[in-house]
C-alpha positions as CSV (number, residue, x, y, z in Angstrom):
1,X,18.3,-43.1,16.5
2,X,21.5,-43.9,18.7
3,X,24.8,-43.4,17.1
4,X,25.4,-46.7,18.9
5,X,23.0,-48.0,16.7
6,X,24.7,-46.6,13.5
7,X,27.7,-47.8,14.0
8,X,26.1,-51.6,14.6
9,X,24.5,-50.6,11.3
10,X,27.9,-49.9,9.5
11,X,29.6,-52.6,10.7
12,X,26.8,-55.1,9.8
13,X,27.2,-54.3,6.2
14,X,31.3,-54.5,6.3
15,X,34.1,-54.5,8.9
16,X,35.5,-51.0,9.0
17,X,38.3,-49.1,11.0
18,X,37.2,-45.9,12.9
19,X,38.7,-44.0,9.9
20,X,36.5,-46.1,7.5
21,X,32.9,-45.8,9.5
22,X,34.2,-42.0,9.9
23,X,34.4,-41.6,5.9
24,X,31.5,-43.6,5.6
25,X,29.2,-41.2,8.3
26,X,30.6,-38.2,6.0
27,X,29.8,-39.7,2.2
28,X,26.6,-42.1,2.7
29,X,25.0,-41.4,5.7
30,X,25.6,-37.3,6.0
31,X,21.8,-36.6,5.6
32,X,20.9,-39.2,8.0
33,X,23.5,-38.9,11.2
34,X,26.6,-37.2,11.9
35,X,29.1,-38.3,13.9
36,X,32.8,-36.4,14.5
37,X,35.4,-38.6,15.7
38,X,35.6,-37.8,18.8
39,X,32.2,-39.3,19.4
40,X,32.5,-42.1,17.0
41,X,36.3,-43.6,18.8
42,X,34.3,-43.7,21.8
43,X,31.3,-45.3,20.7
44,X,33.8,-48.0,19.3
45,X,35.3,-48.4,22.9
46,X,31.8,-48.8,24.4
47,X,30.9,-51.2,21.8
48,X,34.0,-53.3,22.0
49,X,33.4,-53.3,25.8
50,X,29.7,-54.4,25.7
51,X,30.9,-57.4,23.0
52,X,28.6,-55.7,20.2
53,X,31.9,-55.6,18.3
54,X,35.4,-56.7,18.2
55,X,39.1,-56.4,16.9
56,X,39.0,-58.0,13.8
57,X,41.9,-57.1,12.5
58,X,45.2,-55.0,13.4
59,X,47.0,-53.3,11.1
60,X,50.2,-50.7,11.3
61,X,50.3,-47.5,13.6
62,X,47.2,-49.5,15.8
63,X,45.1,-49.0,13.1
64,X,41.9,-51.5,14.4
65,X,39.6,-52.8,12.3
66,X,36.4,-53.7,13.6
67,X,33.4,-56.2,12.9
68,X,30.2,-56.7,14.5
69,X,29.1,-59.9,16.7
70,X,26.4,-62.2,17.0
71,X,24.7,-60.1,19.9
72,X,25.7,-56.7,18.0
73,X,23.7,-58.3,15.3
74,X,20.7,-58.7,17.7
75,X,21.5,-55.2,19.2
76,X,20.6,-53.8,16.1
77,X,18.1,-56.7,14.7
78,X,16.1,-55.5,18.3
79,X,16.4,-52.1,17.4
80,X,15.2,-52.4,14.0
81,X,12.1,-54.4,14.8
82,X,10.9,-53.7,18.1
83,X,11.5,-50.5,19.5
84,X,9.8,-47.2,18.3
85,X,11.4,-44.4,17.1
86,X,10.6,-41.8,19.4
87,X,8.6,-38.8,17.3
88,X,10.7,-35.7,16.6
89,X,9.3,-32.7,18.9
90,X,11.9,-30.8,18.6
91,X,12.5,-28.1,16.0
92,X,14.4,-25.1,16.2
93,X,13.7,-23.5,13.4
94,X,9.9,-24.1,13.8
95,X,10.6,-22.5,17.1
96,X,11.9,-19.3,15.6
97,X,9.3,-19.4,13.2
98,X,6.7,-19.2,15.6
99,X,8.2,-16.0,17.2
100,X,9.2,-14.1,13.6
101,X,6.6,-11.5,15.0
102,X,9.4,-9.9,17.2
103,X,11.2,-8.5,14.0
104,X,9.9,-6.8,11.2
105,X,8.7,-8.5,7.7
106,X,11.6,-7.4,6.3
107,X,13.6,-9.6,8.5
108,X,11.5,-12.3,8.8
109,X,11.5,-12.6,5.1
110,X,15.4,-12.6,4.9
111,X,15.4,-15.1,7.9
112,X,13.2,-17.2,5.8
113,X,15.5,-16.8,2.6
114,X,18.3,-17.6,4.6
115,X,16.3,-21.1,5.3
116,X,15.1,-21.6,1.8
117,X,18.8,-20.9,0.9
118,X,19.7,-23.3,3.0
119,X,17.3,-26.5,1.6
120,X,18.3,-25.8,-1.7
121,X,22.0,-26.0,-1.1
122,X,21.1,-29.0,1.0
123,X,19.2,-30.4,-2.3
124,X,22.2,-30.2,-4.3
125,X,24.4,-31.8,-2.0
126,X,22.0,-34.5,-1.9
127,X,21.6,-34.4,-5.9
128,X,25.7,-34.7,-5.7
129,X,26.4,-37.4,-3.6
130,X,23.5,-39.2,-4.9
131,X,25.2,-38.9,-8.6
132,X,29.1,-39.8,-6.9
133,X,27.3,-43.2,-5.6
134,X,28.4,-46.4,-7.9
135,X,24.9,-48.1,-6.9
136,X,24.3,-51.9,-7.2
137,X,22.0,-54.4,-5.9
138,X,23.4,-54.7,-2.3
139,X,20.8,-54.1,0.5
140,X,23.0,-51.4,1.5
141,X,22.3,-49.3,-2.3
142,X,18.4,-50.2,-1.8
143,X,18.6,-48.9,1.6
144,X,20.8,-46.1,1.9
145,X,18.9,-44.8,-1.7
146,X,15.9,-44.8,0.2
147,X,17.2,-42.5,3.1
148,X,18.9,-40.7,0.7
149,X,15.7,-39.6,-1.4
150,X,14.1,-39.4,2.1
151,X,16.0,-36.2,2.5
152,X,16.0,-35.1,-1.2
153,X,12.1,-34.5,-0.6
154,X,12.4,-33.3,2.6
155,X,15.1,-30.8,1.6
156,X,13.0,-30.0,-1.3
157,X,9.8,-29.7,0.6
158,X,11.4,-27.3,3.3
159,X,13.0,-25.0,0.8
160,X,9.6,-24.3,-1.2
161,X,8.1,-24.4,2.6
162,X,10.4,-21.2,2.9
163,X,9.5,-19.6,-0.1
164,X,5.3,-19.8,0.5
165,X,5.9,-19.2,4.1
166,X,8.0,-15.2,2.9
167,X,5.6,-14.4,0.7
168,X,2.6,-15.5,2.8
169,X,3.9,-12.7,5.3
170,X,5.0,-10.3,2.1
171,X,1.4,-10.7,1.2
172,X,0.0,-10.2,4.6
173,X,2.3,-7.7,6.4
174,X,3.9,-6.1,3.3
């Protein structure tokens, strides 16, 4: 996923200042893609300059409000249907996982913990922004539900992932 491609996402469902896509990254779409706004103000420039989007409104302090176009709508209509998402091979906690065996159990059980620790507190921000939601019957409620319980699980899943994965070596190495 491309934050160019989020943004074309965001502005499909409404027209939005930087400020507004910026709240909306950090509220509906934190479990999904991040964006600071740094990154985001320039993806808008690029945008605007490869007529995806435009100014669609102006308001005071050059506050810009921005909408998406007929070939930002293909962009993203492209995106969504034809291309692949590349596979995730990438993992870094995996990675220190694998090489636990340099420290002791006792420390590769606390680096776990600190994982596990880490899901669960991941869950209940999920749990919380999931409950702070006023959900209707827009596409963008069906939609952004699903991603959200997409990361419920696999918070869930990696948290009780942790806990197996400490006391498989607490079983094994003591």
């Amino acid at each position: 996923m491309t934050l160019r491609h989020a943004v074309l996402g965001l502005l499909a469902t409404a027209p939005g200042s930087g400020y507004d896509l910026l709240k909306r990254f950090e509220t509906a779409m934190s479990s999904v893609w991040t964006a600071t706004q740094s990154q985001l103000y320039g993806e808008l420039g690029k945008l605007e300059s490869a007529d995806l989007i435009k100014v669609s409104a102006e308001g005071p302090r050059g506050r810009k409000e921005y909408a998406i176009t007929d070939a930002g709508r293909e962009e993203l209509r492209k995106w969504l249907l034809e291309e692949r998402p590349p596979a995730a091979r990438r993992n870094e906690m995996l990675l220190r996982v694998y090489f636990l065996g340099e420290v002791t159990p006792e420390e590769a059980r606390g680096f776990l913990g600190r994982q596990g620790a880490s899901a669960e507190r991941l869950v209940e921000e999920l749990a919380a922004i999931e409950a702070s939601v006023d959900w209707d019957d827009s596409d963008l409620s069906l939609y952004g539900r699903l991603a959200l319980e997409w990361g419920k699980r696999y918070a869930a899943m990696e948290r009780d992932w942790a806990e197996w994965a400490a006391e498989t070596i607490r079983a094994r190495r003591g």
